[in-house]
N, C-alpha and C positions, 0 to 999 in steps of 0.2 A: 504581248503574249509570246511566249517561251514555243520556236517549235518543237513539237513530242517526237522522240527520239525513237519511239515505240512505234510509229507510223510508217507503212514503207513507203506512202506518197504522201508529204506531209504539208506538199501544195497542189493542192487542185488546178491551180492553173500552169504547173509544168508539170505533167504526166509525164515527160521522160526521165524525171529525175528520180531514181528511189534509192532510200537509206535500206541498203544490201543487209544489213545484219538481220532486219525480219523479215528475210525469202529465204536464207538461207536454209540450206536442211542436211547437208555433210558434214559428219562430223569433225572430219579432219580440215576445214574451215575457219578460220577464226577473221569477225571482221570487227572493229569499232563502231561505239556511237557516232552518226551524224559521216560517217563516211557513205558515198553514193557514187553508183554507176547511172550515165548521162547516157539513155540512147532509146530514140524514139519508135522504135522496132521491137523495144520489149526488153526493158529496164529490167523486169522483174526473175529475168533469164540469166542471172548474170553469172550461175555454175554452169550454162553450157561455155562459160567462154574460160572454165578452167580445166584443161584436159588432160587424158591419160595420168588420174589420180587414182590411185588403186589404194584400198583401206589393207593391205598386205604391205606393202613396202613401209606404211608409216610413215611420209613426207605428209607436212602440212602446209596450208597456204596461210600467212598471219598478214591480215592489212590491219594496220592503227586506226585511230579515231578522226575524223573532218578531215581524211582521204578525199580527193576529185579525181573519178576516173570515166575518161572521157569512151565515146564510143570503137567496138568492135575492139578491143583489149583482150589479150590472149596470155593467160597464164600456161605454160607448158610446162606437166611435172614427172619426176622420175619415171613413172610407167611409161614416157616415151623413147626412153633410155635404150637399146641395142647391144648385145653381145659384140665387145671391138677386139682381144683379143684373139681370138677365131681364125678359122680362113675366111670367113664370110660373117654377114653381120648379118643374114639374111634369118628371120624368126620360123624357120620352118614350123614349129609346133602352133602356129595359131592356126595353121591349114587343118589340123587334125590328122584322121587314119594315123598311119604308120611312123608321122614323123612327129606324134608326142610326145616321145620317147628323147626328143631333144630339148627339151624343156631348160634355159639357164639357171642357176642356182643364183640366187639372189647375190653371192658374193662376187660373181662373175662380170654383173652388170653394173653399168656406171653410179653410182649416188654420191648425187650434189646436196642432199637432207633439205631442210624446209626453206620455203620462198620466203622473204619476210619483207613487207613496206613499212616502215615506220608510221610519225604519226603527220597528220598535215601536210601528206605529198599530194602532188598535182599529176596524175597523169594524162597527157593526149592520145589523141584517137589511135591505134591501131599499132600501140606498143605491145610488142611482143615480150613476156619474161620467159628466161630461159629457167630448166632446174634449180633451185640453188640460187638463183638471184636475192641481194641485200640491197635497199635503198633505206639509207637514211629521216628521219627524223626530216620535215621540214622541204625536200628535194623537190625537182621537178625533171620528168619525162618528157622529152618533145614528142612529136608526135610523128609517128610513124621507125619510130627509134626499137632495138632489138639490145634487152640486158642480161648480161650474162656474169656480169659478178656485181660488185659490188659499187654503190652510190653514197657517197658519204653524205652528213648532215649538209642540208642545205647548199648542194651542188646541184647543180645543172647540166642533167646529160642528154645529147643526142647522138643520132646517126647510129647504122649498123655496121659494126657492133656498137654499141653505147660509148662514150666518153664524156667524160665531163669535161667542159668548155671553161665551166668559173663558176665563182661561188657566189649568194645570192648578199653576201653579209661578209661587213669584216670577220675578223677571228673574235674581237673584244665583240660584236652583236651576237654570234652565234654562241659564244661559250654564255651570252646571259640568256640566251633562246631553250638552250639545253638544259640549263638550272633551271630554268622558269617551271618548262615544262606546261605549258598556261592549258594545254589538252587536257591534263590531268586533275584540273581544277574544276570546283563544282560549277553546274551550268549558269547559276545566278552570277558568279563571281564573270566567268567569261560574257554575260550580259552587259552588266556594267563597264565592263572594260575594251568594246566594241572598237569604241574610238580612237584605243592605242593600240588594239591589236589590228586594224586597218590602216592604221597610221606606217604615210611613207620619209617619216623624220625620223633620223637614227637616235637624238635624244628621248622623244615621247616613247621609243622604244626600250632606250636604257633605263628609261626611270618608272617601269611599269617592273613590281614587286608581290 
């Protein structure tokens, strides 16, 4: 049996696990089939851990499809952004009364534009993304790691700030990973093909079409 993609806990016997795209309810949101946030404190929570999203600026958060994202992960987006040209970066108008009237103009303030994780990233507990962060197709996040630009396909980055360390794949695996695209396939076909897509042999990998 096929699990339903439609389900946000689609095993009873891991209740921490939930496929995020039906909890979701911002619109500015976008997550894939069969991607899931892991955390036994309340899976189902997983937009309190994208902040300072404001439906005004227009930044979106895009995660791909059979995403792993481990717990207490912290997306942080434009609205946490601060006036840096200034004398001060200090937001007087969120106090109200009289200093409203300092309100920044949206061109003033920093924009990094939308977060986007590709498809079949791994991330660990307690990575932080910053505005404007890009991870590739395929990647993995250590855990406790802080990213603030970009991850290319199938790199491996840790530490704060993020770096990538090395890639998971030659160049000849990764450029047929990217063709393949095997996320994009319908779900029968990725059934079938279980045992090359788990497979740790670089030919069963080249030769899956």
């Amino acid at each position: 049996m096929i699990p339903n993609p439609n389900l946000a806990f689609p095993n009873p016997n891991i209740p921490s696990l939930c496929l995020i795209r039906n909890v979701i309810t911002r619109e500015n949101i976008e997550v894939g089939d069969y991607t899931y946030y892991d955390d036994p404190e309340g899976a189902a929570q997983f937009e309190q851990h994208v902040t300072h999203h404001y439906p005004f600026l227009g930044d979106k958060l895009i995660i791909g499809k059979f995403c792993c994202i481990g717990k207490d992960v912290e997306f942080i987006m434009n609205g946490a952004n601060h006036r840096m040209a200034s004398v001060t970066t200090y937001p007087f108008n969120l106090l109200g009364g009289d200093w409203e009237n300092t309100v920044p103009a949206l061109s003033e303030l920093p924009f990094k534009g939308d977060t986007r994780i590709g498809n079949d990233v791994w991330i660990g507990q307690n990575v932080t993304f910053l505005p404007g962060a890009q991870v590739g197709d395929g990647a993995i996040i250590g855990a406790n790691a802080v990213v603030g630009g970009t991850v290319p396909p199938y790199g491996i980055a840790v530490g704060n700030p993020a770096k990538v360390i090395r890639r998971r794949f030659s160049d000849e695996i990764i450029h047929h990973l990217l063709r393949l695209r095997w996320w994009d396939r319908d779900i029968e076909w990725i059934t079938d093909h279980l045992s090359v897509l788990c497979s740790t042999d670089p030919q069963k990998i080249l030769s899956i079409e």
